[in-house]
VMD Tcl script that draws the C-alpha trace (Angstrom):
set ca {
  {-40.23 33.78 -123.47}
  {-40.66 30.50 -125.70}
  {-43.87 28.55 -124.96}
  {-43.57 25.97 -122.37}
  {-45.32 22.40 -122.44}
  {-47.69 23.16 -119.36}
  {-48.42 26.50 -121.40}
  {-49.49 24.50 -124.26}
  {-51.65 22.11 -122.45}
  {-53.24 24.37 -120.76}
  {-53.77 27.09 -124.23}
  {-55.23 23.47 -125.49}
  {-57.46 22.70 -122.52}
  {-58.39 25.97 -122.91}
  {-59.55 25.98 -126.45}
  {-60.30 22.20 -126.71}
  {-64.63 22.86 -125.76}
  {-64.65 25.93 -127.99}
  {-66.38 25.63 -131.71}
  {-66.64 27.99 -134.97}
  {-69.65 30.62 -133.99}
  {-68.91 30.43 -130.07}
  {-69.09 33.61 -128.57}
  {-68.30 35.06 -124.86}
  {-69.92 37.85 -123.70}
  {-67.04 38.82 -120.93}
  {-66.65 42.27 -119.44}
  {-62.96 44.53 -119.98}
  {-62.25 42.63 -123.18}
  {-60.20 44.92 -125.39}
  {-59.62 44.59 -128.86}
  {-56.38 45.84 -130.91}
  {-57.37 46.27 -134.74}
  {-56.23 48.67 -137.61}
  {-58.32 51.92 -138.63}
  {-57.96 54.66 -140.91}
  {-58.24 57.14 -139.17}
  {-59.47 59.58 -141.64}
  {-62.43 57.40 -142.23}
  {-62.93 56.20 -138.98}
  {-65.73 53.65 -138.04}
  {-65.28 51.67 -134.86}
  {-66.09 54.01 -131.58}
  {-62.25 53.84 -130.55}
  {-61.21 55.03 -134.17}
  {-63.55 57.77 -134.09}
  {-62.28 58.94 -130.23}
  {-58.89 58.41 -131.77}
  {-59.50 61.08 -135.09}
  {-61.07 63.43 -132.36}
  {-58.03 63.54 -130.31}
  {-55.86 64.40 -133.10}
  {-58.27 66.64 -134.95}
  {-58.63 68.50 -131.73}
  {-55.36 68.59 -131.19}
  {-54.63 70.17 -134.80}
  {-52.77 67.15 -136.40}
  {-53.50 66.28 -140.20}
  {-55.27 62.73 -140.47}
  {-53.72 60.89 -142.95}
  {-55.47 57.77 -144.97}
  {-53.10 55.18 -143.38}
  {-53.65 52.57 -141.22}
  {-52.97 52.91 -137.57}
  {-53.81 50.95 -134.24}
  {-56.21 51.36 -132.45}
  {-57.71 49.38 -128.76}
  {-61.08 48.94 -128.30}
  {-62.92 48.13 -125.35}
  {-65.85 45.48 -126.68}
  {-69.17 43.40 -125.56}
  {-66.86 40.21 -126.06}
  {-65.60 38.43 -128.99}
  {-66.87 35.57 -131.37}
  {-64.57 32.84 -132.68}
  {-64.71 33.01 -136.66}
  {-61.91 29.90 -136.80}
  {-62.89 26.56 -137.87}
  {-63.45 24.51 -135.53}
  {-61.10 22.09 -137.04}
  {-57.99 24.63 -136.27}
  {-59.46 25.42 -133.15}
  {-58.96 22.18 -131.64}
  {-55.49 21.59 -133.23}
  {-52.70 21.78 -130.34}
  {-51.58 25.49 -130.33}
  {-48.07 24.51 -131.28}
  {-49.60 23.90 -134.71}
  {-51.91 26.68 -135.23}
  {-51.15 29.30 -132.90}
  {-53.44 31.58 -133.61}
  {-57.52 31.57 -133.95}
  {-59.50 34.14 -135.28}
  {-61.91 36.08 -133.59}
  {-64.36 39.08 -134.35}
  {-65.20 42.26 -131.50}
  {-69.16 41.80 -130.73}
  {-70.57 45.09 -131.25}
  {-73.66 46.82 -130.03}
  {-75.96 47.99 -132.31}
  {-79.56 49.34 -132.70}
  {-82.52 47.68 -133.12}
  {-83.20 49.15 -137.09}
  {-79.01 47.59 -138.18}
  {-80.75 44.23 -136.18}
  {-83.98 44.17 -137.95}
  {-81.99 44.77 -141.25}
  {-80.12 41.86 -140.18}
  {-82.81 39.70 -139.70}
  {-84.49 41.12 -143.16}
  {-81.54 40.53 -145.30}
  {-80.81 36.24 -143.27}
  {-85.20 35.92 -144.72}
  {-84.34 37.71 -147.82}
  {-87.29 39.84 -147.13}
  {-87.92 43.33 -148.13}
  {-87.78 46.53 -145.83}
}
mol new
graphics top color blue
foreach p $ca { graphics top sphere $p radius 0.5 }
foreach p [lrange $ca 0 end-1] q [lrange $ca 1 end] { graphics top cylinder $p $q radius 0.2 }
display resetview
């Protein structure tokens, strides 16, 4: 179904307050990304290598889908695209926001000081 002009006012309404670094916290928010599953990282990769593995399949080193269910999402875009009417740039880029715990966040914070652990 080709995008219609009240779609694409209201994608751009949409988008129009929304900067590089914004991030929403909503709940549900699934995320479709690629894994390799025979190195498996994100917690619906891993659940994904289980399944099979229990099931007695071979993982292969290949990429494969995989939906995630995430905290919410951060825009990594520039802003300058972001704003751009969607019939230009129809797609922004965005990163899952992950939970992690507190020793990966005080690295974090170590590593943005340059301090030492």
């Amino acid at each position: 179904m080709p995008l219609t002009k009240q779609d694409e006012q209201e994608i751009d309404q949409a988008l129009r307050g929304l900067r590089q670094g914004d991030f929403s916290r909503d709940a549900g928010l699934e995320f479709l990304h690629w894994a390799d599953l025979s190195r498996p990282h994100s917690s619906a990769s891993v659940q994904a290598a289980e399944v099979l593995t229990n099931d007695g399949e071979a993982i292969e080193a290949r990429a494969s889908v995989v939906l995630d269910e995430v905290q919410g999402v951060a825009m990594l875009s520039q802003t300058c695209d972001i704003v751009f009417s969607c019939r230009l740039r129809p797609f922004v880029e965005v990163a899952p926001l992950i939970e992690v715990d507190e020793n990966v966040v005080e690295e974090i914070r170590c590593r943005a000081s340059r301090c030492r652990p």
